[in-house]
KEDOVO-188379 format. One record per residue (C-alpha): residue number from 0; residue in one letter; x, z, y. Coordinates in Angstrom, 1 decimal. Each point is the difference from the previous one (the first is absolute). Layout:
BEGIN
lumnu/vexke/u/w/v
NUM/a/X/Z/Y .
...
***
This chain:
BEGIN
lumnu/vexke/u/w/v
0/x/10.6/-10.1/-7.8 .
1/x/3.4/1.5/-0.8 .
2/x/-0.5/3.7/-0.4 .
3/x/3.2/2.1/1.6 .
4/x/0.3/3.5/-2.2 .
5/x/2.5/1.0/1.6 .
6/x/0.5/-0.4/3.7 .
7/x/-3.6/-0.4/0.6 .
8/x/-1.7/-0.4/3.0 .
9/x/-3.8/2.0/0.3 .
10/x/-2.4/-1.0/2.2 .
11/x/-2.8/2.4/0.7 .
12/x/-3.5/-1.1/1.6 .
13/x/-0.9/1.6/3.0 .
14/x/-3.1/-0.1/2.5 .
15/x/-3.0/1.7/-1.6 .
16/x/-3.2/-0.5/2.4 .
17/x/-3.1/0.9/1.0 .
18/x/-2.5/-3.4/-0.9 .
19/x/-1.8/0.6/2.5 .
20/x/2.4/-0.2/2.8 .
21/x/3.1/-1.6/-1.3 .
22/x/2.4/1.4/2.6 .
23/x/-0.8/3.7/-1.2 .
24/x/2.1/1.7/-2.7 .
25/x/-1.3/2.2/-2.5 .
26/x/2.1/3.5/-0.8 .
27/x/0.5/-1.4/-3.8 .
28/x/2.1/-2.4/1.0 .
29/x/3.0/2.9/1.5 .
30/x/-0.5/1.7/-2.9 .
31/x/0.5/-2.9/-2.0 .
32/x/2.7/-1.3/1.6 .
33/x/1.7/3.9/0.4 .
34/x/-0.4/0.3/-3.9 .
35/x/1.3/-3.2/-0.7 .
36/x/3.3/0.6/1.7 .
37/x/0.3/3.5/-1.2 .
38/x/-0.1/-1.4/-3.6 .
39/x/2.6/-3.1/1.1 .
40/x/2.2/2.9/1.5 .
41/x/0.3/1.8/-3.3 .
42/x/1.0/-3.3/-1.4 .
43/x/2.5/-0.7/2.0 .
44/x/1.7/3.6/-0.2 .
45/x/0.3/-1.1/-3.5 .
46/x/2.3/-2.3/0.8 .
47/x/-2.5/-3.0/0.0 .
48/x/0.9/-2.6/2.4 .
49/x/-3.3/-0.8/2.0 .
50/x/-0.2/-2.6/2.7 .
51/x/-3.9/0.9/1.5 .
52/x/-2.1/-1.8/2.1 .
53/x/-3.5/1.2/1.7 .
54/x/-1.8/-3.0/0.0 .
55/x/-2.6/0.8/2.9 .
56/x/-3.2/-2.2/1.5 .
57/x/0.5/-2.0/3.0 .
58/x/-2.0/2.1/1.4 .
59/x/0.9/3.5/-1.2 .
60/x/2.3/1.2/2.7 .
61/x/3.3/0.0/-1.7 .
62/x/1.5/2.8/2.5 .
63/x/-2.5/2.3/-1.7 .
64/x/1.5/-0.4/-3.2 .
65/x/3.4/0.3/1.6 .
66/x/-0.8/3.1/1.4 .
67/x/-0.5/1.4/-3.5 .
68/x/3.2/-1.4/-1.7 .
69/x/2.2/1.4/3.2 .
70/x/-1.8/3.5/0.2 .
71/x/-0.5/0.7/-4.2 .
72/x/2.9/-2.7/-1.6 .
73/x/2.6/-0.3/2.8 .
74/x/2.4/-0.9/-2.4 .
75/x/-2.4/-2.0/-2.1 .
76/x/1.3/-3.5/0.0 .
77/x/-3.0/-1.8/0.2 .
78/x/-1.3/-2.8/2.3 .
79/x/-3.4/-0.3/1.5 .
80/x/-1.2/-4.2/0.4 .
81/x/-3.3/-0.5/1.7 .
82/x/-0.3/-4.2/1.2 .
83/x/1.8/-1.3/-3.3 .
84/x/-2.4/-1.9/-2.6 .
85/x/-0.7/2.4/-2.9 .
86/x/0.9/-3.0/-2.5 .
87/x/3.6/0.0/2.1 .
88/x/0.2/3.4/-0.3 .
89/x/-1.3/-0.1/-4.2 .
90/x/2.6/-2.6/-0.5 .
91/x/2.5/2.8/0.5 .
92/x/-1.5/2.5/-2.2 .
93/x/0.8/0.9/-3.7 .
94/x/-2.3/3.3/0.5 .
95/x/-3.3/0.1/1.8 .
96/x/-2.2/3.2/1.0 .
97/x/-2.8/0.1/1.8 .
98/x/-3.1/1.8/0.7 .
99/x/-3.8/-2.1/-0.7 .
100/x/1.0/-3.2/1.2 .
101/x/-0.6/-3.9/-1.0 .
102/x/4.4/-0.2/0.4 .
103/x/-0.2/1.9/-3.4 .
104/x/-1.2/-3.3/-1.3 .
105/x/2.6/-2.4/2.2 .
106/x/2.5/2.4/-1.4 .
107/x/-0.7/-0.6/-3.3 .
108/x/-1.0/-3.8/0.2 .
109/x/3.6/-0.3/1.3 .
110/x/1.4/1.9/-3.1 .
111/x/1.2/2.8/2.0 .
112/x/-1.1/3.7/-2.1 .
113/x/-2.6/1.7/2.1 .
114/x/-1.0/3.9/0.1 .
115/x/-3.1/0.9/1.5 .
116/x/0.5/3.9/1.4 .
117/x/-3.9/1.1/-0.2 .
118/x/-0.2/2.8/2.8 .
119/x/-3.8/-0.2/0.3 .
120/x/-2.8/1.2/-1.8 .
121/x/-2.2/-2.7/0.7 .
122/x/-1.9/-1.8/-3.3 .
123/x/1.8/-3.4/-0.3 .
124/x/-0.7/-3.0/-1.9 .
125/x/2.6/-1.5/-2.2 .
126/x/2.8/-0.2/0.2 .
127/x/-0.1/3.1/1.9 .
128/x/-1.8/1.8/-1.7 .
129/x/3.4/1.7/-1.9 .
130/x/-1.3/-1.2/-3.2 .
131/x/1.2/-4.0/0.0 .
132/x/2.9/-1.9/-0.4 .
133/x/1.4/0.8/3.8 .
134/x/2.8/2.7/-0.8 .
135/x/-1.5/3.4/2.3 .
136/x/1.4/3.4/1.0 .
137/x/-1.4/2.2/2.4 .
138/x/3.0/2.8/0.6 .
139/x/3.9/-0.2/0.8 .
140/x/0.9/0.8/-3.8 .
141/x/-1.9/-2.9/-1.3 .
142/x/1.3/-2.5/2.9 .
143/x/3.7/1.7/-1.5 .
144/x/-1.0/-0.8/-3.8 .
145/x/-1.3/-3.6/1.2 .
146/x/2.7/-1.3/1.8 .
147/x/2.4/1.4/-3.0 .
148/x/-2.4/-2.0/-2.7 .
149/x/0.7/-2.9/2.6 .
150/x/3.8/0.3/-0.1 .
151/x/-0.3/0.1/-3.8 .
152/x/-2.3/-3.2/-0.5 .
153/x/-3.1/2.0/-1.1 .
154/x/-2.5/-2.2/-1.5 .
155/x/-2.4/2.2/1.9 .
156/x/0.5/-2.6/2.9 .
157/x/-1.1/-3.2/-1.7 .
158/x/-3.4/0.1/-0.1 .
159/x/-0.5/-0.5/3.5 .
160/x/2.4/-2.6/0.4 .
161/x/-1.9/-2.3/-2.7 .
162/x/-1.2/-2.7/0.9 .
163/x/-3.2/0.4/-1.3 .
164/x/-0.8/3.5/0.6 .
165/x/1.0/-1.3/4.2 .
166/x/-2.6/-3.1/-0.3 .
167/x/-2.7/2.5/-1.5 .
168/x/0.3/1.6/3.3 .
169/x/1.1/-2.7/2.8 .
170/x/-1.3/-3.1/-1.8 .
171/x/2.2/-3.1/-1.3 .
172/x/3.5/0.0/0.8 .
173/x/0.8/-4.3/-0.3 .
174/x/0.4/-0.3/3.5 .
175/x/-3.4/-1.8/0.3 .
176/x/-2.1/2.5/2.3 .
177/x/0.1/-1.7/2.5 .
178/x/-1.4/-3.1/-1.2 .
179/x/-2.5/1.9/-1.9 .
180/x/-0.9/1.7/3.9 .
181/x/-0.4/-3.6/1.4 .
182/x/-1.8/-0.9/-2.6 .
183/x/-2.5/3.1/0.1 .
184/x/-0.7/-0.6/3.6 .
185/x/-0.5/-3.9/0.2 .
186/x/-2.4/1.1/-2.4 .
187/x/-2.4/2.4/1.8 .
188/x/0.7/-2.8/2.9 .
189/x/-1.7/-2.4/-2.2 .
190/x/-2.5/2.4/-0.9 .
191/x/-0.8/0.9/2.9 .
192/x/0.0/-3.6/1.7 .
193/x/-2.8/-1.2/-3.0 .
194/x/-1.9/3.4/0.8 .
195/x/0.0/-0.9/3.9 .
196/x/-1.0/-4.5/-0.9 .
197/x/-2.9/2.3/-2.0 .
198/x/-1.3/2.5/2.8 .
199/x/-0.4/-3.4/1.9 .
***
């Protein structure tokens, strides 16, 4: 992916939720997303050109996040998508942020840089864990200093976009899952037809 540095366009994760019931919304997420947009504000004032876009589940009520923008950024220029595919909505992207989420990855296996903003204090495995290859902050300053290291091609952002360091985490990336998936299940199929012609 082409990389724009200078009119970029930021998409930011939304939709934090409760696992247990996925239609609930944790308070993290506002803060995130308040935080977020505080730090992209400052940017802009700066004279950074900033196209945003609030990248929010299907599910995850879109006039809520609406609400926010018009009552705390009313002259934010940001737009909130809720139905679009995330990879449609990647494919735009030359700076990704997000809270914990799996698009981190999709982000990155799509070349786009990606930011996780840590506003938890939960105990995370890696890459979350702040101490891995995934580029973290956890306050408007450092979401400031990160996005600058972004504009400036900071090496800090490669890891994570490696190929290899991506199929540690998600597994191989030669377009062969699914085969490998077809594969796995005719197996227990087979498996489990021989362990039925046995049981008889």
């Amino acid at each position: 992916k082409v990389i724009n540095r200078d009119n970029h366009t930021v998409v930011v994760g939304a939709s934090g939720f409760n696992s247990i019931d996925l239609n609930s919304f944790v308070s993290v997420e506002f803060e995130f997303i308040y935080t977020v947009l505080l730090g992209l504000n400052q940017i802009r004032t700066e004279g950074q050109e900033l196209n945003v876009i609030i990248k929010v589940r299907p599910n995850g009520y879109s006039h809520q996040y609406e609400k926010l923008l018009s009552e705390y950024f009313s002259d934010f220029p940001a737009v909130v998508i809720d139905s679009e595919p995330m990879r449609n909505v990647l494919e735009r992207a030359d700076f990704y942020i997000s809270i914990y989420s799996q698009t981190l990855f999709e982000a990155s296996c799509l070349g786009v840089p990606a930011l996780y903003f840590r506003v938890d204090n939960e105990i995370m495995h890696s890459p979350f864990d702040m101490n891995s290859e995934l580029v973290t902050v956890s306050s408007q300053s450092e979401l400031v200093t990160a996005f600058y290291d972004f504009l400036e091609g900071d090496r800090r952002y490669d890891k994570f976009l490696d190929r290899e360091v991506m199929e540690k985490y998600v597994g191989p990336l030669d377009g062969n899952n699914l085969t490998r998936n077809k594969e796995f299940i005719y197996d227990l199929l087979d498996r489990g037809s021989q362990n039925a012609k046995g049981i008889h």
